[in-house]
C-alpha positions as CSV (number, residue, x, y, z in Angstrom):
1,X,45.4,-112.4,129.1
2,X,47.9,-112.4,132.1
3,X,49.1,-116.0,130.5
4,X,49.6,-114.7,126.7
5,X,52.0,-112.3,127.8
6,X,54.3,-114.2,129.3
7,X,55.1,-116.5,126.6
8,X,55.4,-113.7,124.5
9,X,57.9,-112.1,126.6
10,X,59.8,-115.1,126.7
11,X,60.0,-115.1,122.7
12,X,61.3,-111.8,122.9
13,X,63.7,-112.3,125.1
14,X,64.9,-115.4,122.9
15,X,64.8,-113.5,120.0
16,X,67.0,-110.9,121.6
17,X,69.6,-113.3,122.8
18,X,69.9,-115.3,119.3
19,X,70.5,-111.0,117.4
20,X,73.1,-110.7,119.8
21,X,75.0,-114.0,119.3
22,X,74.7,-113.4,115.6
23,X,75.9,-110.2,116.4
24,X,79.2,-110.9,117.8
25,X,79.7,-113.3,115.1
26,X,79.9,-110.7,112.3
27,X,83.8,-108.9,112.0
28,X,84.2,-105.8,114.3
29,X,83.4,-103.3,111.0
30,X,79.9,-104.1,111.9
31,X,79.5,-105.2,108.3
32,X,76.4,-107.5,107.8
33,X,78.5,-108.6,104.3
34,X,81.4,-109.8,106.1
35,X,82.4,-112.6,109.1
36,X,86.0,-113.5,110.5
37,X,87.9,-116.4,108.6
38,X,87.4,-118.1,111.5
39,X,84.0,-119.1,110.5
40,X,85.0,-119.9,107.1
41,X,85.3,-124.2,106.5
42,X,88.6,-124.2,105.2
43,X,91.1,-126.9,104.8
44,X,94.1,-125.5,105.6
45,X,94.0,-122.1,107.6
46,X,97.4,-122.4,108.9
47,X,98.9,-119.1,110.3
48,X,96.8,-116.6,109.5
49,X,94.8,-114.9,112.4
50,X,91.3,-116.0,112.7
51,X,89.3,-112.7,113.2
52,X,90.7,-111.6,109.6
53,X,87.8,-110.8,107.5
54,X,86.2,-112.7,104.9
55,X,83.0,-111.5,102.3
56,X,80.5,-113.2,103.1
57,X,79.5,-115.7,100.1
58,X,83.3,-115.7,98.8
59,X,84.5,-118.9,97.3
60,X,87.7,-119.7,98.6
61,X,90.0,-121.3,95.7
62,X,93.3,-121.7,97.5
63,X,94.9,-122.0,100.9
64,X,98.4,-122.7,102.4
65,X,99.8,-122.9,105.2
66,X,104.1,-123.4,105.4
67,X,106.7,-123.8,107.7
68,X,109.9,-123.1,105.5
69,X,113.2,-122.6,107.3
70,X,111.5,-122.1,110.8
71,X,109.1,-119.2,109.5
72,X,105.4,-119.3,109.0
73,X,103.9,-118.2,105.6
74,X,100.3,-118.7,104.5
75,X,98.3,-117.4,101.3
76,X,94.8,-117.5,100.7
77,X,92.5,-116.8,97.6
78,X,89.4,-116.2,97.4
79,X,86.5,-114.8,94.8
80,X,83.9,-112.1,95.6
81,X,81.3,-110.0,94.2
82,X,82.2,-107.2,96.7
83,X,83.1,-103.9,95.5
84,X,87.2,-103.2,95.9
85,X,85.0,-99.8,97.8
86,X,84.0,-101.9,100.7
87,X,87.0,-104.2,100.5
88,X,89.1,-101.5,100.8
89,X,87.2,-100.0,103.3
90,X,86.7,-103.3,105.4
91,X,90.9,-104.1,105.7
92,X,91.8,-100.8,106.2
93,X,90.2,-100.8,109.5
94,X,90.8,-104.2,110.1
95,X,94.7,-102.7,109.4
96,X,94.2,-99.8,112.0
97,X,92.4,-101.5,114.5
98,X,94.9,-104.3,114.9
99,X,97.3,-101.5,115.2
100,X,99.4,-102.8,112.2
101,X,102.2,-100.6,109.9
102,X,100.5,-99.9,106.9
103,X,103.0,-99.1,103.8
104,X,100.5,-99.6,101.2
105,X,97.7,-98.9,100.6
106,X,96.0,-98.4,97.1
107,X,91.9,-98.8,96.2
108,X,90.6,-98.6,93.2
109,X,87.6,-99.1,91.2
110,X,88.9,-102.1,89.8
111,X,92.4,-102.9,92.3
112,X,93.0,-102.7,95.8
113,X,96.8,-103.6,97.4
114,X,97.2,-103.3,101.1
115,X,100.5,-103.8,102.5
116,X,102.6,-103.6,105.8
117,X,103.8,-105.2,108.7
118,X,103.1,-106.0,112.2
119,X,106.3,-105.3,113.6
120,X,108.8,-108.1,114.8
121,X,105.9,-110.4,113.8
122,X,104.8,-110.7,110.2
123,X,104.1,-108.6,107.0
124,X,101.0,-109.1,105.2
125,X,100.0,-108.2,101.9
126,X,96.0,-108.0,100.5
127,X,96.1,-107.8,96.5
128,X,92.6,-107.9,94.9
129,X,91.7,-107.1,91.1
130,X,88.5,-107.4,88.8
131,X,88.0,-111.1,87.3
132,X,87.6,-110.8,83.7
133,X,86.4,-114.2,84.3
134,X,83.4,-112.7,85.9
135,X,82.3,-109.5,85.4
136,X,81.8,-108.0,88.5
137,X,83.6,-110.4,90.6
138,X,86.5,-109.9,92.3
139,X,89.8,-112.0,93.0
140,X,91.5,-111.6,96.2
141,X,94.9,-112.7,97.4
142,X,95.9,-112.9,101.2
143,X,99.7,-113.6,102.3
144,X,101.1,-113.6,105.8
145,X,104.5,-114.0,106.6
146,X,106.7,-113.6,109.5
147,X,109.6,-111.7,109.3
């Protein structure tokens, strides 16, 4: 009996090591429905920090990155069948844990617009609406720019 043990208490503490690595992959809302952009395979990230967070299952449609006139500006798209509740909910405290200005900030059954500015760095905007396209659904639209 001695021997079962041991390989069982070596699966356990596998299976408690490969929780926690999932763990710290998820955003820090705790949220099982959302990871960072960083984990997202996108073509063009450019500028946009990497911990920002991103539903899981959402189908990016556009990205940019752009360098115009020595500033950085990026927007990003993306569809979701998350409620504007827990999007709302999720970039809010993304807003107030990175510690950024917040000017705006509207949710709404069926519109969310977050807006503000991380000062002497960049604004950001986060505009989402319900897709008539797909009931449901959600469009979201992500822009970064520094000021």
């Amino acid at each position: 009996m001695r021997l079962a043990k041991k390989p069982v208490f070596s699966l356990l503490i596998l299976l408690a090591a490969a929780a926690s690595l999932v763990a710290c992959n998820r955003t820090e809302t705790g949220d099982e429905n959302f990871h960072t952009l960083a984990q997202e395979q996108i073509r063009d990230p450019q500028y946009f920090p990497g911990d920002l967070p991103i539903p899981e299952g959402a189908g990016i449609t556009f990205t940019e990155g752009e360098l115009v006139g020595g500033k950085k500006s990026s927007m990003l798209i993306y569809e979701t069948e998350e409620s504007m509740a827990k999007l709302g909910t999720t970039y809010i405290k993304y807003i107030q844990d990175k510690e950024l200005v917040s000017n705006t900030e509207i949710v709404e059954r069926n519109n969310l617009i977050i807006s503000g500015k991380a000062p002497g760095s960049y604004s950001y905007s986060i505009i989402g609406s319900s897709s008539e396209a797909r009931p449901g659904g959600a469009e979201i639209i992500v822009t970064w720019i520094e000021n």
